[in-house]
C-alpha positions in Angstrom: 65.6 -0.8 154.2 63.4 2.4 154.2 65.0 6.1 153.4 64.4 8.9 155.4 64.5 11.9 153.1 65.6 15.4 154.5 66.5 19.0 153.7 70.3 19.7 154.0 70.9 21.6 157.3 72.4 25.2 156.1 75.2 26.2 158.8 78.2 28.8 158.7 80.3 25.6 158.3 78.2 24.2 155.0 78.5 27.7 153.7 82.3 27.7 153.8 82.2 24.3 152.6 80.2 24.8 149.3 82.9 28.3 148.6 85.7 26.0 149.2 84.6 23.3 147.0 83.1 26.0 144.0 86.1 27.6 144.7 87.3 27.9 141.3 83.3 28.3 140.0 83.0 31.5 142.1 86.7 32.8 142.0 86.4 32.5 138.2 83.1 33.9 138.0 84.0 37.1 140.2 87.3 37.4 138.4 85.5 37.9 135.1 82.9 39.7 135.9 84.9 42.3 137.9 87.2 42.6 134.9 84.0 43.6 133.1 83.0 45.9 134.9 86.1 47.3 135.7 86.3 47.7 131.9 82.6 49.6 131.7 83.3 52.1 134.2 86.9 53.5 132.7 85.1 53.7 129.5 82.1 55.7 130.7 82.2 59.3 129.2 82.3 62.4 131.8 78.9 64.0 132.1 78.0 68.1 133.0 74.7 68.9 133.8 73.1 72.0 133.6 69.9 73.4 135.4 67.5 76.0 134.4 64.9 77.4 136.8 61.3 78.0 135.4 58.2 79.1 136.9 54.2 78.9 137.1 52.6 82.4 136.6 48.8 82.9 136.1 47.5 83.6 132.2 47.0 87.1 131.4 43.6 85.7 130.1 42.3 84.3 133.8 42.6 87.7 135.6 39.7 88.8 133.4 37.2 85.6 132.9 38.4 84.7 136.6 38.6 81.0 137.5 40.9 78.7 139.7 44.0 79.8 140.2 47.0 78.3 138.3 47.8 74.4 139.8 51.0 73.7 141.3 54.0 72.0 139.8 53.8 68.8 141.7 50.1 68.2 139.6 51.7 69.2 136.4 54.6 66.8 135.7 53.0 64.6 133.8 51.9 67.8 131.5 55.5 69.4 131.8 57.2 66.1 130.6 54.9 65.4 127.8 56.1 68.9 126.7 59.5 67.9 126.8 59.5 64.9 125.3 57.1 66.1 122.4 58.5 66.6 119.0 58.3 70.4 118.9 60.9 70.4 121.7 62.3 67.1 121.6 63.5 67.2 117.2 63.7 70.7 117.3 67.1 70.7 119.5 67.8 67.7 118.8 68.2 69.1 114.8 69.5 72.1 116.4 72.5 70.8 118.6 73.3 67.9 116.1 72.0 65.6 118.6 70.5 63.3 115.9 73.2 61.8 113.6 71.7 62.2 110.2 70.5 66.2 111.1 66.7 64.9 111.0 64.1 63.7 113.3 66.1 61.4 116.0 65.3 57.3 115.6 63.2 56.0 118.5 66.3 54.5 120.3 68.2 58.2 119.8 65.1 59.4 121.0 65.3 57.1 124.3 68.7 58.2 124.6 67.9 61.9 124.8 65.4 61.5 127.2 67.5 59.5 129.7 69.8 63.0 130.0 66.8 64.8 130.8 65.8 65.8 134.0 62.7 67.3 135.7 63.4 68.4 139.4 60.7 70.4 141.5 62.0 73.7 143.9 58.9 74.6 144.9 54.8 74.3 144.8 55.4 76.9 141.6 58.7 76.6 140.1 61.0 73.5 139.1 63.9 72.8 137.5 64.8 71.3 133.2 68.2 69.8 133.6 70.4 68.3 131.1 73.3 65.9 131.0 76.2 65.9 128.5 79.6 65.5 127.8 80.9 69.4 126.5 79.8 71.4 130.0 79.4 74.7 127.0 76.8 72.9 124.8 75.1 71.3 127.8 74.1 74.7 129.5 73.2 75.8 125.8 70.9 72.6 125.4 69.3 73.7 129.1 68.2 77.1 127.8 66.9 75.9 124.5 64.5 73.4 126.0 63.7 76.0 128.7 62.8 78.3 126.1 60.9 76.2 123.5 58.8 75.0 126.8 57.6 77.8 127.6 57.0 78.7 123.6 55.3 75.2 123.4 52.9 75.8 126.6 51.6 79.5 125.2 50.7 77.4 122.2 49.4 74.8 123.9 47.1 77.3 125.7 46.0 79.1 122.8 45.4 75.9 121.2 43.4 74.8 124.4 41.0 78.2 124.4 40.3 77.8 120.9 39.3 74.0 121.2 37.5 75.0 124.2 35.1 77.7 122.4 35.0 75.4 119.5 33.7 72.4 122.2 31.4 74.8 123.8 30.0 76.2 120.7 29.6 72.5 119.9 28.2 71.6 123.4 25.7 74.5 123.4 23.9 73.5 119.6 23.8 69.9 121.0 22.4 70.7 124.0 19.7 73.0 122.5 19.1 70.1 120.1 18.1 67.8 123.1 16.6 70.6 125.0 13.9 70.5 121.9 13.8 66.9 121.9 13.2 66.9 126.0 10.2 69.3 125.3 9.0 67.4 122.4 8.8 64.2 124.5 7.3 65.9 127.1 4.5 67.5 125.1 3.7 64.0 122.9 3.5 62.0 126.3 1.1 64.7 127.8 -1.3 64.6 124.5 -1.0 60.4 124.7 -1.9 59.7 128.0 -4.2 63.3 129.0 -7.0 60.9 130.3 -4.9 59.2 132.8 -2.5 62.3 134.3 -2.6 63.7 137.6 -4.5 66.7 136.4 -7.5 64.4 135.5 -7.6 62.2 139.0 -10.7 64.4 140.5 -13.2 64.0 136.8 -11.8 59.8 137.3 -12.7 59.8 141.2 -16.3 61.0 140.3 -16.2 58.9 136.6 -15.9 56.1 139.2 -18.7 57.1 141.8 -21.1 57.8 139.2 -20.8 54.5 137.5 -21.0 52.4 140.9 -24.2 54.2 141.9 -25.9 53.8 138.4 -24.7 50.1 138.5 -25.9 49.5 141.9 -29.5 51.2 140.5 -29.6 48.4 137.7 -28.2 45.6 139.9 -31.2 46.6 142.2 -34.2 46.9 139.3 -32.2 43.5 138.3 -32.8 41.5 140.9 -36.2 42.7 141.5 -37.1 41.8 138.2 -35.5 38.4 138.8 -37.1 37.5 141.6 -41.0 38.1 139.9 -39.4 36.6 136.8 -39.0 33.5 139.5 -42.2 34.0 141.0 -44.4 33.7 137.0 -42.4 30.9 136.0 -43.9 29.4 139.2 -47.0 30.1 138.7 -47.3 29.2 135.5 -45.8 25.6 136.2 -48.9 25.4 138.6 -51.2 26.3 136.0 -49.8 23.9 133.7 -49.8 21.1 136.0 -53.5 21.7 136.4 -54.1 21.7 133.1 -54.7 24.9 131.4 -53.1 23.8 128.2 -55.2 21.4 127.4 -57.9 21.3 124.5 -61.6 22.6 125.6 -63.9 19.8 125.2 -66.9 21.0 122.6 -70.4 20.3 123.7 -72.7 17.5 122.4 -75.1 18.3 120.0 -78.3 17.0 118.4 -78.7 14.6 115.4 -80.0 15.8 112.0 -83.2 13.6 110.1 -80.8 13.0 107.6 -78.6 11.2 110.2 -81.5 9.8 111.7 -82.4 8.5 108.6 -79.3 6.8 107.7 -79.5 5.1 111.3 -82.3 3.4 110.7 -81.4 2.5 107.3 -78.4 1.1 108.8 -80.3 -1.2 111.3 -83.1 -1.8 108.3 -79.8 -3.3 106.3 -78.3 -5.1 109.2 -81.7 -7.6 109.8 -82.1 -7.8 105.9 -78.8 -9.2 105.4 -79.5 -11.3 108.6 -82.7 -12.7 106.9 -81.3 -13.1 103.2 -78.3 -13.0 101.2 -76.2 -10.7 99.7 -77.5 -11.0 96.3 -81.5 -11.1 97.5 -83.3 -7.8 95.8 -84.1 -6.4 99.4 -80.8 -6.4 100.5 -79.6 -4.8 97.6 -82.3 -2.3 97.7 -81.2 -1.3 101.1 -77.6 -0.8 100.5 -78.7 1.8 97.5 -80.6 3.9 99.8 -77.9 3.4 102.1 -75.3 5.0 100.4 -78.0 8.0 99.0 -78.8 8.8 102.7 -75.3 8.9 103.7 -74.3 11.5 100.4 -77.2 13.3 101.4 -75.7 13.6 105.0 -73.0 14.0 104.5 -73.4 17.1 102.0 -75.4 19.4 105.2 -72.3 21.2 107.1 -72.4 19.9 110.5 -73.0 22.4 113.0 -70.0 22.6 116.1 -70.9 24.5 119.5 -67.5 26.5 120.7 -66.8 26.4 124.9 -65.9 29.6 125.8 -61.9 29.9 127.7 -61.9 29.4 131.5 -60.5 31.8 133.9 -57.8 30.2 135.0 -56.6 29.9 131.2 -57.3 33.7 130.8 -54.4 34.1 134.1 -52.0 31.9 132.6 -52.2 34.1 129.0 -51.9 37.3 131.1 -48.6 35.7 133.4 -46.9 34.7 130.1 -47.4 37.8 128.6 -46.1 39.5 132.1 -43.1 36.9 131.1 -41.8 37.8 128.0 -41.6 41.4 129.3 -39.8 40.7 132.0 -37.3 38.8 130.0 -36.8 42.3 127.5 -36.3 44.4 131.1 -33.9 41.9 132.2 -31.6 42.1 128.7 -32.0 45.4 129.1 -30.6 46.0 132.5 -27.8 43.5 132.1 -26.7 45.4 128.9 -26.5 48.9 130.8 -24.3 46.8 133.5 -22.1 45.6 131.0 -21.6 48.8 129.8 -21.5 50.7 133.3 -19.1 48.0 134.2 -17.1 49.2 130.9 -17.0 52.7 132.0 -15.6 51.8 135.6 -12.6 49.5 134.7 -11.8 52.0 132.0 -11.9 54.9 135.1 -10.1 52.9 137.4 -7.5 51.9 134.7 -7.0 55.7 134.4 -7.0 56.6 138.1 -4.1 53.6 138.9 -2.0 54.6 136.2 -1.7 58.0 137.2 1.7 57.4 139.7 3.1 55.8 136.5 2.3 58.7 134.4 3.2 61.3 137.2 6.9 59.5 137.6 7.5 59.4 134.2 6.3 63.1 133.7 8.4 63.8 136.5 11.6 62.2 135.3 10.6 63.9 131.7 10.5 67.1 133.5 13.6 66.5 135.7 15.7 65.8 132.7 14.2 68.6 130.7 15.0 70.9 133.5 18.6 69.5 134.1 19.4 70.1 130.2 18.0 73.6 130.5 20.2 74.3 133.4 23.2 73.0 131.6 22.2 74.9 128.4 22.0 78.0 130.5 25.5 77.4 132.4 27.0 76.4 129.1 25.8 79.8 127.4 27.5 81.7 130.4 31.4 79.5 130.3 30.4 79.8 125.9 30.6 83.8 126.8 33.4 83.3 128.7 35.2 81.5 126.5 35.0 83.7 123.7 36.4 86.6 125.5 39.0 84.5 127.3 40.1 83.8 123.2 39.9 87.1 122.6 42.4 88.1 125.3 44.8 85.0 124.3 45.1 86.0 120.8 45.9 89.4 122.2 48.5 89.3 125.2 49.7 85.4 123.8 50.2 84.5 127.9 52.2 81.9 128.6 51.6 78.9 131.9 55.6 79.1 132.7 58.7 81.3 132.3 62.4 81.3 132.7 63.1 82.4 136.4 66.9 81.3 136.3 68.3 80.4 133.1 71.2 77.5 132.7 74.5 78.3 133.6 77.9 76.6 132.2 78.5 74.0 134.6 82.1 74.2 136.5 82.5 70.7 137.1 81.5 67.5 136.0 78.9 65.1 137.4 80.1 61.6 136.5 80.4 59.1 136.8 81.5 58.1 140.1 84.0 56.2 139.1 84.8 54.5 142.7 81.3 54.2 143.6 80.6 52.2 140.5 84.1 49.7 140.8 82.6 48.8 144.4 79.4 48.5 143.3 80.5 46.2 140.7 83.3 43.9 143.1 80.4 43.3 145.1 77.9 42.6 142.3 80.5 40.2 141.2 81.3 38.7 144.8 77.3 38.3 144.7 77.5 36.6 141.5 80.0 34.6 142.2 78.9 33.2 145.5 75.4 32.8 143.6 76.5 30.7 141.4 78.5 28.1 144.0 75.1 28.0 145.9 73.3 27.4 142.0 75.5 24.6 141.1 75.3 23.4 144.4 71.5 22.6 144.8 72.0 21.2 141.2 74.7 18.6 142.7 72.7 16.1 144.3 75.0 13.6 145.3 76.7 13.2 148.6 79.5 15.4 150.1 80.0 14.6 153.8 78.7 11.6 155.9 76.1 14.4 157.6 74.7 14.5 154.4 74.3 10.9 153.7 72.7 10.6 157.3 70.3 12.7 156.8 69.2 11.3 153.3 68.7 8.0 154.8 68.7 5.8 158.1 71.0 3.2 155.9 73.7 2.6 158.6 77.4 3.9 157.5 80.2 0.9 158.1 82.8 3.2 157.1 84.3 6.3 155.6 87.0 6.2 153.2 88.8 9.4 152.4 90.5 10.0 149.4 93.4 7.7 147.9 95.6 9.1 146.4 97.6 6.4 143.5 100.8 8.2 143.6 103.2 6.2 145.6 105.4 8.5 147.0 102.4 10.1 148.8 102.4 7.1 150.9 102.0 6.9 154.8 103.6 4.1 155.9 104.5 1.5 152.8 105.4 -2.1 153.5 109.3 -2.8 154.0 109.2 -5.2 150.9 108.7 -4.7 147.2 106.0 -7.0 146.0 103.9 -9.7 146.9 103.6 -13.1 146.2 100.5 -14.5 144.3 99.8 -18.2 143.5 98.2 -18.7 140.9 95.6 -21.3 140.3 97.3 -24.6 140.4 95.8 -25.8 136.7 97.9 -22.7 135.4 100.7 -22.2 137.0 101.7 -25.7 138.3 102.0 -23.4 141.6 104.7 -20.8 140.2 104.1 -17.9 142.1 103.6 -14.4 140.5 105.5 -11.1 142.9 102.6 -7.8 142.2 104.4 -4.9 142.8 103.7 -2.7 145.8 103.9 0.8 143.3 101.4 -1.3 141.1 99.1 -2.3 143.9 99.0 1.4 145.2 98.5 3.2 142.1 95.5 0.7 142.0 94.6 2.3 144.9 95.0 -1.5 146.9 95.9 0.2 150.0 95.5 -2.6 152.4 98.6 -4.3 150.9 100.5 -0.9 149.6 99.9 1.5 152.3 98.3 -0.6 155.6 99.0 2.0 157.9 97.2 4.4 155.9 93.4 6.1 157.2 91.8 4.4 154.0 93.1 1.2 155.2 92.2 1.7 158.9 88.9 2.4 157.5 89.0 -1.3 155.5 89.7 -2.6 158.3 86.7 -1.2 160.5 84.3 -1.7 157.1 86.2 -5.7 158.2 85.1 -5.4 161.6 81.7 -4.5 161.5 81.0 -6.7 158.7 82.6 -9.9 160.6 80.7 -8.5 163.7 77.3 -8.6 162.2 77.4 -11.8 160.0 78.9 -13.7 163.2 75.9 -15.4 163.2 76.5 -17.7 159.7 78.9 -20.2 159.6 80.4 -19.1 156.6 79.4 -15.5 155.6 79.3 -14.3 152.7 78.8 -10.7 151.8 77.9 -9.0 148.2 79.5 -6.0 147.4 77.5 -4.0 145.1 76.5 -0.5 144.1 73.8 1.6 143.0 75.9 2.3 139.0 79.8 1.8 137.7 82.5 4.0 139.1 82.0 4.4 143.1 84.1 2.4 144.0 82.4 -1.0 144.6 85.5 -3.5 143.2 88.2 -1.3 145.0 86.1 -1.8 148.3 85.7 -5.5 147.7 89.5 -6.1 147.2 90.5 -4.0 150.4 87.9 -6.0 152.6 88.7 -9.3 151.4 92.4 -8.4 152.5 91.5 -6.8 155.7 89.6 -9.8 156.7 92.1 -12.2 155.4 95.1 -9.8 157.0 93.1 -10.2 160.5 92.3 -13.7 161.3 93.1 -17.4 160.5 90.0 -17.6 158.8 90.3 -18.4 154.9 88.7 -15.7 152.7 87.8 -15.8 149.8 87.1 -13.2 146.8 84.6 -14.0 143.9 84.3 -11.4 141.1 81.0 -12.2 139.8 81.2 -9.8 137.9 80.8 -11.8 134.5 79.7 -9.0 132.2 83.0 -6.7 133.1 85.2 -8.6 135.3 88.5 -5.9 136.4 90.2 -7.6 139.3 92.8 -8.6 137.2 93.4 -5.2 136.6 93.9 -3.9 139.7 96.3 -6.7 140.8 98.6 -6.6 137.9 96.8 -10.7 137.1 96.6 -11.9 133.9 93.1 -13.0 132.9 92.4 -16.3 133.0 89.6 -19.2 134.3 87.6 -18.3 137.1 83.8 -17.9 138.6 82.1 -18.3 134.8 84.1 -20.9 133.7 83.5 -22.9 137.2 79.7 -22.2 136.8 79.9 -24.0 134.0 81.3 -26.9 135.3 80.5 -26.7 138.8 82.0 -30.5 139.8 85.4 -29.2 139.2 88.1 -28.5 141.8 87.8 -25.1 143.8 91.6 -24.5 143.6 92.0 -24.6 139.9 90.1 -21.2 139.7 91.8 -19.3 142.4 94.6 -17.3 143.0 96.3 -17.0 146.6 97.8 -13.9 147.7 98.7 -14.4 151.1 95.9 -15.7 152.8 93.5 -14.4 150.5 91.8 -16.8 147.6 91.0 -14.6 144.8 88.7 -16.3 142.2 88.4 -14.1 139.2 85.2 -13.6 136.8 87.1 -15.4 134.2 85.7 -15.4 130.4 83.6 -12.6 129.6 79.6 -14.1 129.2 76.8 -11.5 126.7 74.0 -13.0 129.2 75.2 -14.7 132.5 72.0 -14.3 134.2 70.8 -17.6 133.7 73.9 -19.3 135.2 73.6 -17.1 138.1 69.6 -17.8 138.8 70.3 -22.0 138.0 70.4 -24.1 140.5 74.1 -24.8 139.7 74.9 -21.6 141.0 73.4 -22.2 144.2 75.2 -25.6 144.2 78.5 -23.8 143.8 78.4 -21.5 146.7 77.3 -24.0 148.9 80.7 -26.0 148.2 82.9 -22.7 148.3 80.9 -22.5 152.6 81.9 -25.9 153.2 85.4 -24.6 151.6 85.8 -21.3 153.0 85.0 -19.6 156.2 84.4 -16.1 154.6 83.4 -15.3 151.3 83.1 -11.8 149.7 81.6 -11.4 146.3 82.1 -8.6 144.1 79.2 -8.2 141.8 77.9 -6.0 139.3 75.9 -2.3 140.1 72.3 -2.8 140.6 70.6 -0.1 138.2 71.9 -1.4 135.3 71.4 -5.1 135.3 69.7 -7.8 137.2 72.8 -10.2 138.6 73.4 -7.9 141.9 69.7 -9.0 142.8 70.3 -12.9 141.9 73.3 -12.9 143.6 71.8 -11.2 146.8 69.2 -13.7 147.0 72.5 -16.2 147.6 74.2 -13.6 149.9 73.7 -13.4 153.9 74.5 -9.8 153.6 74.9 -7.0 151.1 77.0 -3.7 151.5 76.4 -0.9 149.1 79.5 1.3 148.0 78.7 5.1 147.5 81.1 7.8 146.3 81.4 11.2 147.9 80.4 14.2 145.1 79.6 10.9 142.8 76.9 8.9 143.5 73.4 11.2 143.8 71.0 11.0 146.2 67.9 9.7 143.4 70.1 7.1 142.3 70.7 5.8 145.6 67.0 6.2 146.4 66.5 4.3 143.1 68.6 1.6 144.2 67.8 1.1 147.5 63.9 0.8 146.7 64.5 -1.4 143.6 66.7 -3.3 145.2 64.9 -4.5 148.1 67.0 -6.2 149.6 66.3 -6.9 153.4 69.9 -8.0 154.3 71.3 -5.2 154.2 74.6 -4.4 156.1 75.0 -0.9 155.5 76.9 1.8 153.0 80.8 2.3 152.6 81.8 6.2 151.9 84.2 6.3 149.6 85.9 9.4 148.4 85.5 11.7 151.7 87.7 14.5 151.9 88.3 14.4 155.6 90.5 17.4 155.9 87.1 19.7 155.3 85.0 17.3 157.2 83.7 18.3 161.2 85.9 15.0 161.7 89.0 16.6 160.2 90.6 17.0 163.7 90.2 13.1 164.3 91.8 12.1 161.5 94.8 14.4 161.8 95.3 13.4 165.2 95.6 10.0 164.7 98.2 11.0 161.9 100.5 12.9 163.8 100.1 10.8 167.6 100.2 7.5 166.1 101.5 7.2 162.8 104.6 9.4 163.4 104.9 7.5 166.6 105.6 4.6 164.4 
């Protein structure tokens, strides 16, 4: 069963319905607070205020050093007030008029006090108004003039004091501003001396520092390459010559043989046929090898004579290209070391000539801020002049900024309080207060007033209303003809003596059904008995669970009253099980004594039916009998299910009162068993989470719907219904 959650719809008629139930809440609350205010205003003291009328005038001092002309009023409140409140003026009369209790400076909350009776008011563009409130209408206008007149004193100070800080400030402004005048100039000279190569005034000598260097560089690159290119053309050459040649070794010319070698020639050929002939060791061979080796040292001791070639021509070219060479190659260091150093001189140049808009904005902004202080050293050197005399003329005429145009009267009649205007203010301060707090307590009380309320909460359908019951007896409508009713008890007990419950008893118990069966509340059983025969017509033998969401709405009353309205209605035999095990209460309300019932037949299920229950007129009322610590698991065995199959086959309708849902688990066991449940909700009792709570967790899908129980009718949009049927049909009876 889902909840559909929604705002509370706010109408003239809910208005006048939260008042009337805060009732006491507001009336209280208005009551008090109007007596408290009441209380406040008769003790407020009578208050005179007095006025004084002052004035803007121009200093004595301006009309001579000139300047803007004094500003208006409006501008200077903020200066006016500080005045007043300052401690020249503010302890001064305070000491003076007793104001402070101890005859010395006033403590900050006496301060705070003195300055809520004082007053600034503006007349015109130059003149406004220092008022004063107090209780003695004399001492007040006396107050008025004293703070008009220590004003005015304390402003003519304040000027003088103002020239005199002001010479002091310019006197200090102008050495500081002479100090960075020198310091402007200082920079501007040292950054003129750093960078004199690259300034403005030095672009033309760069310009032609650059276009002298690029034509003497384009005069070496030129010789350079010349130079190059014949450097090219001897290597060349030479390679040629090389290749042909010219390095190599001349070859000497042969020349002729000396006797001496002749000599040894023969010698040598004389040996070789000797030492064919003989051996080594024969005299002739021997004799040969001496003179042998005597010819040869005799050779070999005459020098030999060599012939020189003389060079070739094409050697002669190659000596002359090399040396052509090796002075090409000192040219060419030569030029590339004067374009190294030309290309020096231009980056240098054209480092100086790109930096000179960096240099001229920086001279520039040196120069701008050098001229700026200078201007500001010259202005403050005229207002310093100025200044000085405007002192001088202070000291001497002492003007003042304001004077008394209109000084304070004695005031002829009082001010305040407004003693009427406050006493209404205050009733409907306390009206406000009161109806604010109804609305507070209101949106803290969440629980459910009227049926519109409920129906808007939720879409759980409502069986029935119930208005209130009252348990007083003689406020009964219609009460039965007879005393008391008979009640059997269970036939195990009372060996079928009946027991008479007493129709006072049964409606103080609020068992209206049987007390008061005329009654709304029991028309109202009786519909909750219709609807809930009407949509469990289905089963053969129905049986509905009456639960709630906690204790105390209701729930056991409600179960009693149907059981009897269905029993009261039909031939059918009802019958009522409290299975409520943990706190059975049945007994109470019909004046029973406690004995067996629905725990006791749990736990032993074969037993007769009848020995448990009690009959009061054709209802069967088994009660919860002994109280059980843990009954929940009797109620989820299968002997329970066991049982309420035998009490269908027994009964034709069954209604089971059973415990609150939140709390404990049983309500959900028993549902389970149930073919329909029906939830009992007290008006201004039961609160809309709880319910929400207990819906969701209990999750039942056999829901029947919600009894109302508790609705005060007689405030209800339905009032007119129920009062009808009061006076047309009940009277009528």
């Amino acid at each position: 069963m889902a909840l559909t959650l929604g705002s509370k719809e706010i109408t003239a008629y809910a208005v006048l319905d939260i008042l009337w139930r805060r009732k006491l809440l507001a009336g209280a609350t208005v009551l008090v607070a109007a007596a408290a205010c009441t209380a406040v205003v008769h003790r407020l003291p009578v208050r005179y205020r007095a006025q004084a009328l002052l004035a803007n005038q121009r200093p004595a001092a301006q009309a001579y050093v000139g300047g803007d002309p004094a500003a208006r009023v409006q501008e200077q409140l903020v200066a006016i007030r500080e005045g007043l409140y300052s401690p020249a003026v503010l302890d001064q009369t305070a000491r003076e008029f007793g104001l402070a209790a101890d005859r010395q400076a006033p403590s900050p909350r006496g301060m705070e006090e003195i300055k809520s009776r004082m007053k600034v008011t503006v007349d015109s563009d130059d003149a406004f108004y220092i008022g004063f409130e107090g209780s003695d209408a004399a001492q007040t206008a006396a107050i008025t003039n004293r703070l008009a007149d220590l004003l005015t004193q304390y402003f003519a100070d304040l000027r003088t004091q103002r020239v005199e800080d002001s010479t002091d400030f310019l006197d200090a402004e102008v050495t500081r501003l002479r100090s960075k005048l020198d310091t402007h100039e200082a920079r501007l000279r040292q950054y003129k001396q750093k960078a004199s190569d690259e300034l403005p005034d030095n672009r033309d000598v760069n310009l032609r520092s650059i276009d002298s260097a690029r034509f003497a560089l384009q005069t070496q690159s030129d010789r350079l390459a010349t130079d190059q290119a014949r450097l090219v053309a001897v290597d060349a050459e030479m390679k040629e010559l090389e290749k042909q040649g010219v390095l190599k070794p001349a070859v000497p010319a042969p020349r002729e043989r000396s006797p001496e070698e002749v000599k040894v020639g023969e010698m040598k050929l004389a040996l070789k046929q000797a030492q064919a002939k003989y051996t080594a060791r024969h005299p002739e061979v021997t004799r040969l090898k001496t003179e042998l080796s005597e010819a040869e040292a005799v050779a070999a001791a005459r020098p030999l004579q060599t012939v020189v070639p003389e060079p070739s021509v094409a050697r002669m070219h190659y000596l002359a290209l090399k040396g052509e060479r090796e002075s090409l190659d000192q040219r060419l260091k030569s030029y590339q070391a004067a374009i190294a150093q030309l290309n020096g001189q231009l980056t240098v140049s054209q480092r100086r000539l790109s930096s000179t808009p960096a240099h001229e904005t920086a001279l520039a902004d040196l120069a701008r801020d050098y001229d700026t202080t200078r201007s500001q050293y010259t202005a403050l050197l005229d207002k310093q002049q100025l200044a000085r005399l405007a002192s001088r003329l202070q000291k001497q005429t002492r003007g003042a900024s304001f004077r008394i145009v209109e000084p304070a009267a004695v005031p002829k009649a009082p001010v305040g309080p407004q003693r009427s205007l406050l006493l209404a203010a205050g009733l409907l301060c306390s009206l406000g207060l009161g109806v604010g707090l109804a609305f507070a307590r209101e949106q803290m009380d969440t629980s459910f007033n009227t049926i519109d309320e409920f129906q808007t909460f939720t879409n759980v359908a409502v069986l029935s209303t119930v208005p209130s019951i009252s348990g007083d007896p003689k406020k009964a409508i219609a009460p039965p003809k007879v005393s008391s009713v008979p009640a059997v008890p269970p036939v195990a007990d009372g060996a079928g003596s009946p027991v008479l419950l007493s129709i006072p008893a049964l409606h103080r118990s609020r068992v209206v059904t049987l007390s008061d069966p005329q009654s709304v509340a029991a028309e109202q059983y009786r519909i909750l008995a219709l609807k809930t025969r009407q949509q469990l017509s289905r089963s053969r033998t129905p049986v509905v669970l009456m639960t709630s969401s906690v204790g105390g709405e209701g729930k056991t009353l409600t179960a009693l009253n149907l059981s009897f309205a269905l029993a009261a209605n039909s031939d059918a035999r009802v019958l009522l099980v409290e299975s409520d095990l943990r706190k059975p209460r049945i007994h109470e309300y019909l004046g029973l004594r406690p004995g067996r019932g629905f725990s006791d037949l749990l736990l032993d299920s074969s037993d007769e039916v009848l020995k448990y229950t009690w009959k009061i007129g054709r209802l069967h009322v088994m009660l919860g009998g002994g109280s059980l610590e843990n009954p929940v698991e009797l109620l989820a065995s299968n002997r329970a299910r066991s049982l309420f199959d035998r009490l269908r086959k027994e009964f034709d309708f069954i209604v089971v009162d059973a415990p609150p849902t939140l709390p404990i688990v049983d309500a959900h066991i028993l549902a389970g068993l149930a073919d329909g449940v029906v939830l009992a909700v007290r008006a201004r009792y039961t609160r809309q989470e709880l319910f929400q709570r207990a819906v969701e967790s209990f999750q039942a899908t056999n829901i029947l719907g919600v009894v109302l129980n508790d609705i005060d009718y007689r405030r209800s949009r339905y009032a007119y219904a129920y009062e009808y049927y009061s006076k047309h049909y009940l009277a009528a009876r």
